[in-house]
N, C-alpha and C positions, 0 to 999 in steps of 0.2 A: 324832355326827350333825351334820350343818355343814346351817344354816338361809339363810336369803336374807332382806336387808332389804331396802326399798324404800327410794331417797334422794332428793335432787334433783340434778340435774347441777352446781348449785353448790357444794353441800356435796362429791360427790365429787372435783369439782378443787380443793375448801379441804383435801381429804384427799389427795389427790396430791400436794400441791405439801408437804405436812408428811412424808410419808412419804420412809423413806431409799432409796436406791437398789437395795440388796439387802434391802427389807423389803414385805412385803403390807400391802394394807389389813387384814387381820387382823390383821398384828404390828402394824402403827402402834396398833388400837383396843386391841389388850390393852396394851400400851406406855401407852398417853394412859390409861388406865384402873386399870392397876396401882396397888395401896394401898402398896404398898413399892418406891416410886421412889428410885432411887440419886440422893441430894441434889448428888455429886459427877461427873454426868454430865456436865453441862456447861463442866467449868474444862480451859480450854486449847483450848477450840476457835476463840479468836482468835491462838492462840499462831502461824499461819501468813500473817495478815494483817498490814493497815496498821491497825485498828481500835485498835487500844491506843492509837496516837500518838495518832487522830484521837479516841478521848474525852479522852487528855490535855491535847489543844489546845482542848480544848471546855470543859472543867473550866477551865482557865484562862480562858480567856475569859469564864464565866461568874464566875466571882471579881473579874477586873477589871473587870467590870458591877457587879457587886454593891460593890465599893468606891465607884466613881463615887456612887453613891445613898446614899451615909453621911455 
């Protein structure tokens, strides 16, 4: 039996913009809900990005901060 909630338009576009592209807000809520989440879902999804440099350059950066102040 499939129920209806009532939301506000905010919340539904903070659920839209979290939701994947071939998933419902149904799958997003049992997704975001699930008690047995795959702890390993998320490794590699900067593998196609600049992301990795740009915290490597930031780590750095934040270390040569952190020396100055010693």
């Amino acid at each position: 039996m499939e129920g209806k909630i009532r939301i506000s338009d905010e919340t539904d576009e903070r659920l839209e913009a979290r939701k994947g592209d071939d998933e419902s807000v149904t799958d997003l809520l049992e997704r975001l809900t699930d008690d047995e989440r795959d702890i390993y879902a998320g490794f590699g999804v900067w593998s196609d990005s600049d992301a990795t440099e740009a915290m490597r350059k930031a780590h750095e950066h934040i270390n040569e901060d952190a020396e100055t102040y010693r």
